[in-house]
C-alpha positions in Angstrom: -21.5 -152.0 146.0 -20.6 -153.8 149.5 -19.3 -151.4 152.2 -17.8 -152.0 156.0 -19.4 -150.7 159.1 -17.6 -149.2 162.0 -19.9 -148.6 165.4 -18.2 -147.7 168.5 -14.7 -148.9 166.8 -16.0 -152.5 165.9 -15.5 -153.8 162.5 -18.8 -155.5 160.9 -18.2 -156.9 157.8 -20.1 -157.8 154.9 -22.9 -154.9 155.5 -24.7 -153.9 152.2 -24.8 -150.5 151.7 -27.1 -149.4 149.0 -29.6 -147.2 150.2 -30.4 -143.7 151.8 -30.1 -142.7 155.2 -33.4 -142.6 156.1 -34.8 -139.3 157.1 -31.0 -137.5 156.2 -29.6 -137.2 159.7 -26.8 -135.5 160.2 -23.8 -137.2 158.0 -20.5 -136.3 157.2 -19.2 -137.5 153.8 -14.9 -138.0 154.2 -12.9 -138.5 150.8 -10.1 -141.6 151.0 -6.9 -140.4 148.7 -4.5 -143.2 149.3 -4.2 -145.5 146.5 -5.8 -148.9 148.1 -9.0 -147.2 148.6 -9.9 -144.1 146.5 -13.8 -144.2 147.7 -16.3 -142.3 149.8 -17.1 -142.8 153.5 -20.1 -141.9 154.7 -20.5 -140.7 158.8 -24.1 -141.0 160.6 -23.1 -138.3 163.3 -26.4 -139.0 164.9 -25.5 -143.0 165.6 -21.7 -142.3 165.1 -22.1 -145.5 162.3 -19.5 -145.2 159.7 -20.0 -146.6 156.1 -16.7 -147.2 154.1 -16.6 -147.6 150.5 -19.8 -146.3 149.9 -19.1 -144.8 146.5 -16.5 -145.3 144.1 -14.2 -142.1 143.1 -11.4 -141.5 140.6 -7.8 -141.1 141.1 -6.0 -138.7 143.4 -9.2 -137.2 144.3 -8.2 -133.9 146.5 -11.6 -132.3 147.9 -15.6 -133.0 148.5 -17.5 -130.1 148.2 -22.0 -130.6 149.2 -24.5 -128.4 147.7 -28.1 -129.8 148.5 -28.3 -133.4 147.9 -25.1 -133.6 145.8 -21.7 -133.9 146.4 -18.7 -133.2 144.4 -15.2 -134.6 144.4 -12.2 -133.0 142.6 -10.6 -135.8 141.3 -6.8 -134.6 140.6 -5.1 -137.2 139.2 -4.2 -136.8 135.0 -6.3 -140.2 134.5 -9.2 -138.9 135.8 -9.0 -134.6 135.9 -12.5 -134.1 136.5 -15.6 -133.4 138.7 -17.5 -136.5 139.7 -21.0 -135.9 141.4 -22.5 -137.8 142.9 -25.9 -138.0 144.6 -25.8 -138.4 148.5 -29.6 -139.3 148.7 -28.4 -142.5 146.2 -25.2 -142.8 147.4 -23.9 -143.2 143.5 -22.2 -140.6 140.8 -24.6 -139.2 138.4 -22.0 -137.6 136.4 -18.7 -136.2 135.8 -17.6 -132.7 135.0 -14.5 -133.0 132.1 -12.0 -130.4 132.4 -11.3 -129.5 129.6 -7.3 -128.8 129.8 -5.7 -132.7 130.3 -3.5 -133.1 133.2 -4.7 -130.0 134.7 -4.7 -131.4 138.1 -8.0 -129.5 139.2 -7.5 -129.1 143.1 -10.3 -127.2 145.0 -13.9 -125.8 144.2 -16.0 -123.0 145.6 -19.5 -122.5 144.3 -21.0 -118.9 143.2 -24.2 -119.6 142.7 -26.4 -123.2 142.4 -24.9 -123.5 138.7 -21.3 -122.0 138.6 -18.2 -122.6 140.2 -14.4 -122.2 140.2 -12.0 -124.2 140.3 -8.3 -124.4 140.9 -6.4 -125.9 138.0 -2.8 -126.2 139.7 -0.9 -127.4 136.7 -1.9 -124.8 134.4 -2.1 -122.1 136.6 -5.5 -121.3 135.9 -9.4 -121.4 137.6 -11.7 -123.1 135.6 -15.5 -121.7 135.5 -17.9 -124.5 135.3 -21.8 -124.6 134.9 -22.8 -127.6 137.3 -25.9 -127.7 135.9 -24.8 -127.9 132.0 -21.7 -130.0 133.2 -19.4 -128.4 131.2 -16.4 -126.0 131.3 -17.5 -122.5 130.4 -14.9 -120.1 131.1 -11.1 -120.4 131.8 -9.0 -117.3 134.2 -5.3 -117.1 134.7 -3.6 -116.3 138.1 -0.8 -117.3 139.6 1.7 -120.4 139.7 -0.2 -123.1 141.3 -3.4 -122.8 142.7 -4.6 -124.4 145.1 -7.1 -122.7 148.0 -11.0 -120.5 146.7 -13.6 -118.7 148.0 -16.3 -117.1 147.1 -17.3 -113.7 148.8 -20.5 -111.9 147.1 -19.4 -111.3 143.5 -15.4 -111.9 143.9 -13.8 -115.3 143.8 -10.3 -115.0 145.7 -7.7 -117.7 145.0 -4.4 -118.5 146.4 -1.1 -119.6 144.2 1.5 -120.6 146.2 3.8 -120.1 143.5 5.9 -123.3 143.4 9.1 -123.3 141.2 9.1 -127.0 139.6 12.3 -126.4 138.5 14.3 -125.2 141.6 11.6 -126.9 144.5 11.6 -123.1 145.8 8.1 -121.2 146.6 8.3 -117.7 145.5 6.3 -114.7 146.5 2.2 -116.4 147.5 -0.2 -114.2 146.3 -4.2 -114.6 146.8 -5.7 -113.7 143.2 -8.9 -111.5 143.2 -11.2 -112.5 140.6 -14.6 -110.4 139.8 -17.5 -112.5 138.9 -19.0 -110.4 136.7 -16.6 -110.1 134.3 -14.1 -113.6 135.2 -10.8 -111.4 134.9 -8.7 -110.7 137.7 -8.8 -107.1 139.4 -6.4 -107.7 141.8 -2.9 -109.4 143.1 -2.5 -109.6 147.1 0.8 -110.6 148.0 0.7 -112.9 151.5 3.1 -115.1 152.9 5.0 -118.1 151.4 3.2 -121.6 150.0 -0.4 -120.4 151.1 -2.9 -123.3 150.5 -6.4 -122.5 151.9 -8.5 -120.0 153.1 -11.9 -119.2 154.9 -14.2 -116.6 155.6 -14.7 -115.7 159.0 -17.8 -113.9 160.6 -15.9 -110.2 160.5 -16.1 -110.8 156.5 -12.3 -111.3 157.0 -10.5 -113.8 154.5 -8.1 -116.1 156.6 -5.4 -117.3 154.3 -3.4 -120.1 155.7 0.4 -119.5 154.5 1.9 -123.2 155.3 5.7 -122.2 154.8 8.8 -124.0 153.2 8.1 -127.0 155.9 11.3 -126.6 157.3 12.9 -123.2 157.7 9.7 -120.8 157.0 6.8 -121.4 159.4 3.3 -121.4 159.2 1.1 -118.1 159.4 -2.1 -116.6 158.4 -2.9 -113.7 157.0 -6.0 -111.7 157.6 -7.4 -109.6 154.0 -10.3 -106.9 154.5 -12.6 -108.2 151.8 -13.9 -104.7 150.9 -10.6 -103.1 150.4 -9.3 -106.4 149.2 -5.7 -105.9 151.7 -3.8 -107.3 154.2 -4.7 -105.7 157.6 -3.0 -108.6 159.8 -0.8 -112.1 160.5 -0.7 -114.3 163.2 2.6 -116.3 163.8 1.1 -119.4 163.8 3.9 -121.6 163.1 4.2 -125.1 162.2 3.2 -126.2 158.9 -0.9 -125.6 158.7 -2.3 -127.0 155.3 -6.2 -126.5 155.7 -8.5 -124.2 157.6 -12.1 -124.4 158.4 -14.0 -122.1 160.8 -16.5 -122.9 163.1 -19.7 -120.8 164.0 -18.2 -119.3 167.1 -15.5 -117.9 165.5 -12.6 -120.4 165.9 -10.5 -121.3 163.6 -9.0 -125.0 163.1 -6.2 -125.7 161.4 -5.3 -129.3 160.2 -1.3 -129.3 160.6 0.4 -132.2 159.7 2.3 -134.5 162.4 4.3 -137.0 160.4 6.6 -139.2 161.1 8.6 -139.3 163.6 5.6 -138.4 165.6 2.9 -140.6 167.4 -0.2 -138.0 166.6 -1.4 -135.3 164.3 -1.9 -131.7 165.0 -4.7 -129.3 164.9 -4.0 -125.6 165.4 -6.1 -123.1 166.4 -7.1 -119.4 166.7 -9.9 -116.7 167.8 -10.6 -115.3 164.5 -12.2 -112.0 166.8 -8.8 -111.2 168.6 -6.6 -113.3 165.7 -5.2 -114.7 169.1 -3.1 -118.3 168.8 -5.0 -120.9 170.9 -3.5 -123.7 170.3 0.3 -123.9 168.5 2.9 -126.4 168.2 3.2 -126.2 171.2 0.1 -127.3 172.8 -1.8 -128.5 169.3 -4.9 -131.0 169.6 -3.5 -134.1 169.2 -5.4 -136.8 167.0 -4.6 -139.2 164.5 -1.2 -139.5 162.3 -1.2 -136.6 159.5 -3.9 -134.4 160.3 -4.7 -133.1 156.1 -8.0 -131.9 155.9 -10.2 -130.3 158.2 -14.7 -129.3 158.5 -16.6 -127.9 160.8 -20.4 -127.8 161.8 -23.1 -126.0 162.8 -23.0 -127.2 166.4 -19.4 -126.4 166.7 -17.3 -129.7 166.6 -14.7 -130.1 164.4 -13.5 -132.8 162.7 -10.0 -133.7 161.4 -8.6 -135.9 158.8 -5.9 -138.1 159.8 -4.3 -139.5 156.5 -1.8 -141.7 158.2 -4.2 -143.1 161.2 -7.2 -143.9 158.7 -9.5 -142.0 161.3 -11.2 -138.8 161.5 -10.9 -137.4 164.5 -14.4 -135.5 166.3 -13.2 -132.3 168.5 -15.6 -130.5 171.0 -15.7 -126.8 171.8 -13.0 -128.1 175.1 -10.7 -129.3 172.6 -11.4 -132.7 173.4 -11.9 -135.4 171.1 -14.7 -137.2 171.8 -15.3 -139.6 169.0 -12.5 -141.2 166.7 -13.9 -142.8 163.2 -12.1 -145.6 161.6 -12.8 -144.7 157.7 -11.0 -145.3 154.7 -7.4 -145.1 154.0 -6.1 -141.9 153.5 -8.7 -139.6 154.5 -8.1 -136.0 153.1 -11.4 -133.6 153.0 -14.3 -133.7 154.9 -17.8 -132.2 154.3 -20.9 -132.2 156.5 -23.9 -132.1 155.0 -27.2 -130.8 158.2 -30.0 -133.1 159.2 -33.0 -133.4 157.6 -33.7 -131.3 154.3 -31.6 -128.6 154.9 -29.6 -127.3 151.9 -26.8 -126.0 154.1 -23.6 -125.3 152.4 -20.5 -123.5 153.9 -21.0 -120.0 152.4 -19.9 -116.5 153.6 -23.9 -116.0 154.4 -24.0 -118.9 156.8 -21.1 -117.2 158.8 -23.3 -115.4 161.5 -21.6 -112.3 162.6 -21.5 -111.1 166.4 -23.0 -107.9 165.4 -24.9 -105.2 162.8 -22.4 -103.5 161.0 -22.6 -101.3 158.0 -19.0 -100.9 156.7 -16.8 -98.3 155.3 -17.8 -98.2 151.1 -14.7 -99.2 148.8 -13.4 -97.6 147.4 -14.0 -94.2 148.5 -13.9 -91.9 147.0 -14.7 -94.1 143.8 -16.1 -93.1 140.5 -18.7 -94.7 139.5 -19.0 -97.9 141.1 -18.5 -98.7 145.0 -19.1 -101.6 147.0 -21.2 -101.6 150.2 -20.3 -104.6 152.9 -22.8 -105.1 155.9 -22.9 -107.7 158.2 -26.9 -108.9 159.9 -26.3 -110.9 163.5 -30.2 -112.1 162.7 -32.5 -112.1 159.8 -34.5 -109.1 159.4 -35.8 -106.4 157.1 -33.0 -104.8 155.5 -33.2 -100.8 153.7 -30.0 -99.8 152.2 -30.5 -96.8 150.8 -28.1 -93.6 149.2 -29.1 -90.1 150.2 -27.4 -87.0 148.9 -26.3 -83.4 151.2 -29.4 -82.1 151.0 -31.2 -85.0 153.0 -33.1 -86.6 149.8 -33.3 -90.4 149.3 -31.6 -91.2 145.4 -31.1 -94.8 145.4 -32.3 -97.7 147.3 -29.9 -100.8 147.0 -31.7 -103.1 149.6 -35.7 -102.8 150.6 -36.3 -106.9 151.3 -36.2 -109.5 154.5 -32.9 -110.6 154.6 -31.4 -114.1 156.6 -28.3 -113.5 159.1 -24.5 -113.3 157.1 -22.2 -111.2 155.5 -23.7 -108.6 153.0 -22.4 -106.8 150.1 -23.7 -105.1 147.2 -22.7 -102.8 144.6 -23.5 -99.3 144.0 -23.0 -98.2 139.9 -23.7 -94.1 140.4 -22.7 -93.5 136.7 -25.8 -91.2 136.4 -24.8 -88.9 139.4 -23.3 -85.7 139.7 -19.8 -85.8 142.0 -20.3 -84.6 145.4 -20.7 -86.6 149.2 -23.6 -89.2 149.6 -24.6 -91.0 152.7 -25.1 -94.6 152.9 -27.6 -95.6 155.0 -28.1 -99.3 156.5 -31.8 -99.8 159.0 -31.5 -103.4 159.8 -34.2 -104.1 162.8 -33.7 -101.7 165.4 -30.3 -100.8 164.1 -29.3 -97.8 162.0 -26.4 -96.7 160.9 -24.8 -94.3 158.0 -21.3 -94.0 156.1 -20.4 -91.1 154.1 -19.4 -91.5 150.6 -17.7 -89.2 147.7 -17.8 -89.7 144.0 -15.3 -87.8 142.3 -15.5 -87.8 138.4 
């Protein structure tokens, strides 16, 4: 197909765009959801050259999501309610993932492993399970009314419903819905604040779930879950009305929030997700283009906003500046990046490089007979997780293997062991560390 090219904010016309970037530089692939274009752009972040129109996608389409050399766009809209993928070395769809409820108005994906992933189904209140590989829906979950944010952490899946009423336009109580992989049934109901949309892992192993409001008299504010004891143990009064979160490596978060009309810009939040202190509000917010919707960051800590209204995505430095503006498609509303060269780089809770070794508190505890063991590895290294009981003598060893940097967890099924107090013990490097444990039968 023919696509435009944008350099430096000069229109080209007429370029053909049919081929791989050679070499894969750095690019950042930016959905267009308004009606007159419905496509893919594609953003050389190395040359700052933008390719418009690069791939045709369906109706309504909500959210790219890359993993390796494919991308896959969540088209929402009851004509098309499905999963197109599409090759990013081709620049073409290979394929399209059915749902298999019609007018299920799938909304956001989050991958397990390379061949499953869930999806939001907001119409039907449901998550869909899907085997990439087979292209077909496996499994179906209900949660809550209206799904819309998920994310994966080790073996759970955690999914927000913000519990819109259809019927009286009112938002009842949001709730994130725990899901265990293992067995695709729900273990768990969190309540959170009203209308929440999106979420993100930060590098604590802390779920930031971005609670938009009512847009008018409710404001915006996250809460903060513990994902080993699956609760609430913080908000931040963010205010405003936040709709997407991503997180950079340093540990900011950016929030894309809005800025309509009668305003001249859009607005990016932010906050430290270390002292879950407001950095930027509504009243000091970035300001970029009209309708700031989505919002990805990278590995070398820019940001980059969609602005639905301004046709632009807007690049944002570590000084809050931005320092590049991209004239894309109309209606941008979800960004990826996908790393230079052949780098399989996906946004995943063991890409999120904490500030330190930590070996954290087993949940539950006591617990009979299974537990789960959270650590957190600043650096890759070899890992020995290992279960000791009172008298000193090494009974299980979970973890004896070279592990990269990320967040950590793993399970510990003790339905062979006696009640009484075990030790968990984490040597990670240099670093050692030990929690104490109690089964109870």
């Amino acid at each position: 197909m023919k696509g435009s090219l944008f350099l430096a904010g000069i229109l080209i016309i007429g370029v053909a765009v049919t081929s791989s970037i050679a070499g894969n530089p750095k690019t950042a692939w930016v959905v267009n959801g308004a009606t007159s274009s419905e496509s893919l752009s594609r953003i050389n972040l190395e040359t700052n050259e933008v390719f418009n129109d690069v791939v045709d996608v369906g109706k309504t389409p909500n959210q790219i999501v890359i993993r390796g050399n494919k991308g896959y766009v969540i088209n929402s809209d009851r004509t098309s309610n499905n999963i197109q993928i599409i090759n990013l070395d081709a620049d073409s769809t290979e394929g399209y993932i059915e749902m298999t409820q019609p007018y299920s108005n799938p909304w956001h994906m989050a991958f397990l492993n390379d061949s499953i992933a869930y999806v939001t189904d907001f119409n039907i209140d449901s998550v869909s399970v899907v085997n990439v590989n087979t292209r077909e829906v496996i499994d179906q979950i209900a949660v809550g009314v209206g799904p819309e944010g998920v994310a994966v952490v080790g073996d759970k899946v955690y999914v927000t419903n913000t519990e819109w009423d259809t019927l009286t336009g009112t938002y009842g109580q949001g709730t994130v819905s725990v899901i265990e992989s293992t067995t695709d049934s729900v273990v768990k109901v969190i309540d959170v604040g009203t209308n929440p949309q999106d979420l993100a892992l930060d590098q604590d192993g802390e779920l930031n779930v971005v609670c938009t409001g009512d847009y008018w008299s409710i404001p915006g504010r996250i809460y903060v879950i513990n994902t080993v004891s699956d609760s609430v143990v913080d908000s931040i009064a963010i205010g405003g009305a936040p709709t997407a979160i991503a997180i950079s490596p340093r540990g900011i978060a950016y929030l894309a929030a809005g800025g309509w009309y009668p305003s001249d810009h859009g607005f990016v939040y932010t906050f430290d997700t270390e002292t879950n202190q407001v950095l930027r509000g509504p009243d000091n917010p970035i300001l970029v283009g009209k309708g700031a919707l989505g919002i990805g960051c990278d590995k070398d800590n820019y940001a980059y906003s969609c602005n639905f209204m301004a046709n632009t995505v807007s690049q944002i430095d570590t000084n809050d500046v931005v320092v590049w503006t991209f004239s894309v498609g109309d209606g941008p509303v979800s960004i990826a990046i996908r790393p230079a060269s052949d780098s399989t780089w996906v946004a995943e809770e063991e890409d999120l490089v904490p500030r330190g070794f930590a070996l954290l508190q087993n949940y539950p505890n006591p617990f009979n007979p299974v537990t789960q063991i959270a650590y957190g590895l600043p650096k890759g290294c070899w890992v020995k997780l290992e279960i000791y009981n009172l008298l000193g003598q090494r009974v299980a060893t979970l973890v004896d293997e070279y592990q990269k940097a990320g967040q950590k967890s793993v399970s510990w099924y003790a339905s062979d062991f006696a009640s009484g107090v075990y030790f968990c013990h984490l040597e990670a490097g240099d670093f050692i560390q030990a929690r104490r444990m109690v089964l109870l039968r």
